[in-house]
C-alpha positions in Angstrom: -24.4 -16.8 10.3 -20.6 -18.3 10.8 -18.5 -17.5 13.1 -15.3 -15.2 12.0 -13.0 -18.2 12.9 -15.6 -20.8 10.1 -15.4 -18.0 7.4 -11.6 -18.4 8.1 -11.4 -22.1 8.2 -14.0 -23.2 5.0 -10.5 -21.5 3.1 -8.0 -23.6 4.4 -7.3 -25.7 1.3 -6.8 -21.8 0.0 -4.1 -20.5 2.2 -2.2 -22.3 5.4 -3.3 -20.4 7.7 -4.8 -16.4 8.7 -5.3 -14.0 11.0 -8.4 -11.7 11.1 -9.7 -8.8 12.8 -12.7 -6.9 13.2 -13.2 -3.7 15.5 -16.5 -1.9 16.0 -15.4 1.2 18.0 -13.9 -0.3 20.9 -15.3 -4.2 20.3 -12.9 -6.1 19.0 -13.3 -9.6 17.3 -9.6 -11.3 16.4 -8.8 -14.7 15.4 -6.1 -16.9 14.0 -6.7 -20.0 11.9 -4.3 -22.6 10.3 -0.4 -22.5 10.6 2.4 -19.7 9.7 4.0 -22.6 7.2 2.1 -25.2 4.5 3.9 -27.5 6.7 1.6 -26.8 9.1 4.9 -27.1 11.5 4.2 -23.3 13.0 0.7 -22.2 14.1 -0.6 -19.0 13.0 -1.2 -16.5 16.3 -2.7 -13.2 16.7 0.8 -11.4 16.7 2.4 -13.6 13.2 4.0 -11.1 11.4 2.8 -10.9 7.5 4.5 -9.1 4.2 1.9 -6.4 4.0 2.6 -5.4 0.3 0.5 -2.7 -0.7 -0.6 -1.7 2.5 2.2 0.2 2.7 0.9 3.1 0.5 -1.6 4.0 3.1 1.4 4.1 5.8 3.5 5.8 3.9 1.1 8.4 2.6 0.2 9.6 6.4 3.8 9.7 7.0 4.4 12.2 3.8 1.2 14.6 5.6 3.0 14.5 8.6 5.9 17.3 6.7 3.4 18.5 5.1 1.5 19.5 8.4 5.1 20.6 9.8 5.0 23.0 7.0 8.5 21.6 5.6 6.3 21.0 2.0 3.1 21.5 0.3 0.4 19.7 -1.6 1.3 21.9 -4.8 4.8 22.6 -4.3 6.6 20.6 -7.4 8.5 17.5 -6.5 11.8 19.1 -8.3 13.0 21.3 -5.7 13.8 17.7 -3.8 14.0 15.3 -6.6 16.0 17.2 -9.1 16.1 14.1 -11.4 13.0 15.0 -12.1 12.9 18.1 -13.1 12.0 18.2 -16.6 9.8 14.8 -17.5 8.5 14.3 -20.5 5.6 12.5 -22.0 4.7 10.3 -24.5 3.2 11.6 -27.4 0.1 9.2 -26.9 -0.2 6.4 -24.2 0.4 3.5 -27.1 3.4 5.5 -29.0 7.1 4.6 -28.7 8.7 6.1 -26.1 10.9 7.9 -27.9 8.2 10.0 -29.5 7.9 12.5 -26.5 7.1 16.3 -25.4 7.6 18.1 -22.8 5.3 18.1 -19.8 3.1 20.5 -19.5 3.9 21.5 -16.2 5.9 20.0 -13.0 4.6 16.7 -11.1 3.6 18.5 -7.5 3.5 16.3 -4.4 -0.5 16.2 -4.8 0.0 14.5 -7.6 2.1 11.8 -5.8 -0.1 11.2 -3.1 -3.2 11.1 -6.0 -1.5 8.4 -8.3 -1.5 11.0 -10.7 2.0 11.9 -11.5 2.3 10.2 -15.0 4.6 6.9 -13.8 2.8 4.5 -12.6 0.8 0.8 -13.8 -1.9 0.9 -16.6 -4.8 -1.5 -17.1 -2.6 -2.7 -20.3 1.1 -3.0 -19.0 2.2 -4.0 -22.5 1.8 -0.2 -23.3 5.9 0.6 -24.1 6.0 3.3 -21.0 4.8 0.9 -19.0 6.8 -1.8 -20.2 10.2 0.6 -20.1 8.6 1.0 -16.3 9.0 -2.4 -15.7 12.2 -3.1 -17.1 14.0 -0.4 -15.6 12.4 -0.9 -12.0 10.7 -4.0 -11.8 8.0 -4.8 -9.4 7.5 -5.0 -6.7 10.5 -1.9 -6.3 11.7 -3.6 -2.7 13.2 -6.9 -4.6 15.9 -4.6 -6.7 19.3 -3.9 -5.0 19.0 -0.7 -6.1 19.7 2.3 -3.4 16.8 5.1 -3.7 19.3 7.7 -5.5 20.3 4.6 -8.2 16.6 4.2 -8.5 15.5 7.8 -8.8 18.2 8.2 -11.6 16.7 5.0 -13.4 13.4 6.5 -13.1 14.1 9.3 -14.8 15.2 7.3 -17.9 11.2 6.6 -18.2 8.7 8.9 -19.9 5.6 9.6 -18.3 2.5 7.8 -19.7 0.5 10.8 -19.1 0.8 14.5 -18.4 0.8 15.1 -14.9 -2.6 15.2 -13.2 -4.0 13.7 -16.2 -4.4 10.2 -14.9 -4.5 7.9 -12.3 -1.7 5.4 -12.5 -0.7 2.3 -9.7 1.9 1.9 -7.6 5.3 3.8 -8.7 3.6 7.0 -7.0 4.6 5.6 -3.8 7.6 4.4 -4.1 7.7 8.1 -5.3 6.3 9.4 -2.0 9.4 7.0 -0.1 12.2 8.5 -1.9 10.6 12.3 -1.0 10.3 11.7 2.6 14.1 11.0 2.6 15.2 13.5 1.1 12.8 16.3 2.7 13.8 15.3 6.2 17.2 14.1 5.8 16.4 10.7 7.1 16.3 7.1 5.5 12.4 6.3 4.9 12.8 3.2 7.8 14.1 5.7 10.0 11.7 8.4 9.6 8.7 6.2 9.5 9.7 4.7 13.2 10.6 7.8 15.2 7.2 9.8 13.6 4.6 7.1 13.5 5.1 3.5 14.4 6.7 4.6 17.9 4.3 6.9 18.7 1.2 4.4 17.2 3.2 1.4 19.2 3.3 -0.1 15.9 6.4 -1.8 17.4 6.5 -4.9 15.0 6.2 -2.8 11.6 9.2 -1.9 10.0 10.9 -2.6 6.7 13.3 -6.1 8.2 12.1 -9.0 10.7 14.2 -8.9 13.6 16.0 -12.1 14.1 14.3 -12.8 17.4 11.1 -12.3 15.6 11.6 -14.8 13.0 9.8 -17.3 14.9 6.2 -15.2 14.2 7.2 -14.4 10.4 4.7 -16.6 8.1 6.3 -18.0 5.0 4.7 -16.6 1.9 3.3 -18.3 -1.1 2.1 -18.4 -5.1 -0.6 -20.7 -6.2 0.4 -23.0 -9.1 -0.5 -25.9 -10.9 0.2 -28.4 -8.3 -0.4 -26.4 -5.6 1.4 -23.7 -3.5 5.2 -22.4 -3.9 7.1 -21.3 -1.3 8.8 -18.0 -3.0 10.5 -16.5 0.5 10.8 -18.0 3.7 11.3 -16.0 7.4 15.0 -16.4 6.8 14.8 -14.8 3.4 14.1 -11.4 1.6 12.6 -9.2 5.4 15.4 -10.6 7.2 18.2 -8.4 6.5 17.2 -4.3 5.8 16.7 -3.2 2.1 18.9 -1.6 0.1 15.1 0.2 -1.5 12.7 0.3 1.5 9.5 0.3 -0.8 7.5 3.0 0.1 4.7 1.0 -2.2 5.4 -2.1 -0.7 8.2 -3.1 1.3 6.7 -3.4 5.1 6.0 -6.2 7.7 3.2 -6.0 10.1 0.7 -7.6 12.5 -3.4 -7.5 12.6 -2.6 -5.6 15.4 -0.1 -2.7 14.6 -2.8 -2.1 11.7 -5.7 -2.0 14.0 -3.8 1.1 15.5 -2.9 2.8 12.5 -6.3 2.8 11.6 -7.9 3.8 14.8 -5.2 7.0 14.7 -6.6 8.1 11.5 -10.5 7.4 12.8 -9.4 9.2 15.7 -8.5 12.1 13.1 -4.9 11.8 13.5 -4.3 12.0 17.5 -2.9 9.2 19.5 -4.1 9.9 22.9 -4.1 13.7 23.7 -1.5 13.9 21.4 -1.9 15.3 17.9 0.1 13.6 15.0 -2.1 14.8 12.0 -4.1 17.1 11.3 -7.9 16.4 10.9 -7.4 18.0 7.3 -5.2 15.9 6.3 -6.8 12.8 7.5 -9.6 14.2 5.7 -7.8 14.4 2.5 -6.8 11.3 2.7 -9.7 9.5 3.0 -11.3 11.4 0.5 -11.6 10.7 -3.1 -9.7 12.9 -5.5 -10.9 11.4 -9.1 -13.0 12.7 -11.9 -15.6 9.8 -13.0 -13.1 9.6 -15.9 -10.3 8.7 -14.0 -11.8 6.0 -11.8 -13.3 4.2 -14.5 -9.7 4.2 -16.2 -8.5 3.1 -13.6 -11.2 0.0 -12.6 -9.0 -2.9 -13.3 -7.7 -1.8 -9.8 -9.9 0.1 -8.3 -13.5 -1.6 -9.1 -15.0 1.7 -10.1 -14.2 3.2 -6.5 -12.1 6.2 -6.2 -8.6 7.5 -4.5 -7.6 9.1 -1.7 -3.8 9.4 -0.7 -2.1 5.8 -0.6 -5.6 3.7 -0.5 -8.8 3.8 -2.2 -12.3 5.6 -0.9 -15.9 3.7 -1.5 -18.1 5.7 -3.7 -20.7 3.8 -4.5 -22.2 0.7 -2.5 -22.3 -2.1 -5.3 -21.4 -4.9 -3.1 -22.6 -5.7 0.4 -19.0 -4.3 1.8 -19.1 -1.5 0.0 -20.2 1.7 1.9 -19.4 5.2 0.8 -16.8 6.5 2.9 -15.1 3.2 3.7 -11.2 4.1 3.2 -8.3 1.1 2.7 -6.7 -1.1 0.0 -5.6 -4.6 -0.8 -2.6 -6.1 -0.8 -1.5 -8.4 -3.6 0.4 -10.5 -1.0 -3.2 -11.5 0.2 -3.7 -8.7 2.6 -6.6 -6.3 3.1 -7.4 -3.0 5.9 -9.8 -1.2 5.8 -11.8 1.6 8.1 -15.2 3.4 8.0 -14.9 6.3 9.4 -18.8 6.8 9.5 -19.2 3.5 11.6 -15.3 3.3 13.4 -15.3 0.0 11.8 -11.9 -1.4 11.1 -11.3 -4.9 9.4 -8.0 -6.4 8.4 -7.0 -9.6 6.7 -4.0 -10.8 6.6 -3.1 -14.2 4.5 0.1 -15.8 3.4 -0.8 -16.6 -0.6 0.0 -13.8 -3.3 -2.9 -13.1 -5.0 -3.4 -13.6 -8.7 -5.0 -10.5 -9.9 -6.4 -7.2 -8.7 -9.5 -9.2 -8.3 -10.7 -9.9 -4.5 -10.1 -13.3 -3.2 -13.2 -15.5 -2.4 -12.1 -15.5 1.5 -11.3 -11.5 1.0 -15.6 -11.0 0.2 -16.6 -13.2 2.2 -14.7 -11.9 5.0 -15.6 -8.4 3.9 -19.3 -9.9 3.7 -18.7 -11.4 7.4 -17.6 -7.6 8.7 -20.9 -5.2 6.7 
């Protein structure tokens, strides 16, 4: 069998460079491959700081139970009573009509629904649908690279019908962003704000956050798009993280090491304590990691989900059709060519993390066999 550092290094005509990490309770296999820069002028280390992308949604979906554990909201309150905007949605008459032929929802979006990816905003398997395609025109994706502050983007937002009554469906992405915008506005603090004083200090998570300090530039890989004649450079450590967002993505917008990950996922294996000290409660760690959709619903959904289901902010393994795949096992992918996942039966934690955007919802090679490496 390779070595963790050979299943890294048969890519590296794939991506500069990688850092990987696999934890079996309290073993711990890390390694870094390759360089921070196509260059090759920075090596990659154990503590390079990556654009995380989607693994966000996980992050930010523990941080939304942590008010709803101190009571200050629940699962089925509706999301109006903080985001007024949204109020009084309505829905397209079917998912392919214009999106001017609408009705009224049938009932409010609720924070479940959020947290579910079932609020009726959100990415289809066809995004040429017009809903979707108003949803893209409006926001653009990923949410972080618009200038737009969270009040400007919950008002453009609101301009867009739902694709689906709420709870109908499980839609990508926008739920998130969703989630970020409610945090705010529930505590009365800016989503970078509240996100370091209730979990990243506490988790020690002390190089995740939403900018790139200046002074840790120097551990900030460059991130790329495969083309035609190889990679493109589309931001640089000096670019887009170093300076704070006017929309912290709550979908997308973080930074983070293999590290800081490995602790986020041994607090929720360690059902939400840190220490003797109790964060979240085991019920809502539980719901989290648990899937929430109808047979229906995931297969709708299987352009990204691969016929497994949803929890809150990541997806949950319900059936073991690939060697990686074990019931149970709780994580997502990010399309900036990161991947974290745990297994709560097991305490197994793996995370990838990669420099090269990915080109679909599809797994990259080094993702299964890394995954493969890890079963």
């Amino acid at each position: 069998m390779p070595t963790l550092t050979e299943v890294l290094t048969e890519h590296a005509t794939d991506v500069p460079g990688a850092v990987a990490l696999v934890a079996h309770g309290e073993g711990l296999e890390v390694t870094a491959v390759g360089s921070a820069d196509a260059e090759g002028t920075v090596p990659m280390a154990r503590d390079s700081l990556f654009r995380i992308a989607s693994l966000t949604k996980p992050i930010v979906a523990a941080a939304l139970l942590l008010l709803v554990d101190d009571g200050e909201l629940a699962l089925d309150d509706p999301i109006a009573r903080w985001l007024p905007e949204l109020a009084s949605p309505v829905v397209v008459r079917t998912p392919a009509g214009p999106v001017d032929d609408v009705v009224p929802a049938v009932r409010p979006i609720t924070v479940a629904d959020l947290l579910t990816f079932r609020c009726g905003y959100g990415l289809a398997a066809d995004l040429t649908l017009p809903a979707v395609d108003l949803l893209l025109q409006v926001l653009g994706l990923p949410a972080a690279a618009q200038a737009l502050a969270p009040d400007e983007w919950l008002a453009a937002l609101a301009q867009v019908p739902l694709l689906h009554q709420p709870g109908e469906a499980w839609l990508y992405d926008t739920g998130s962003d969703l989630q970020g915008v409610l945090i705010a506005r529930v505590s009365g603090r800016s989503l970078p704000e509240f996100l370091a004083e209730r979990l990243f200090e506490p988790l020690g998570m002390a190089d995740t956050g939403f900018a790139v300090p200046t002074a840790a530039l120097g551990r900030f890989t460059s991130a790329y798009r495969p083309g035609e004649n190889g990679l493109r450079l589309i931001d640089s450590p000096e670019g887009r993280w170093s300076a704070a967002p006017a929309f912290p993505s709550g979908a997308a917008g973080l930074v983070s090491t293999a590290d800081d990950l490995l602790a986020f996922a041994r607090f929720l294996l360690d059902d939400g304590t840190v220490g003797d000290h109790r964060l979240l409660t085991a019920r809502s760690v539980h719901a989290m990691t648990t899937d929430h959709l109808t047979p229906a619903q995931r297969e709708a959904g299987r352009v990204f989900l691969h016929g497994q289901g949803w929890g809150y902010g990541g997806s949950v393994d319900v059936e073991a059709k690939q060697p990686w795949e074990v019931p149970g096992r709780y994580g997502w992918v990010g399309g900036a060519g990161t991947a974290w996942h745990l297994r709560p039966a097991t305490g197994t934690v793996t995370v990838l993390l990669t420099q090269v955007e990915m080109t679909s919802p599809e797994p990259t090679e080094l993702m299964r066999e890394f995954w493969t490496y890890a079963a």
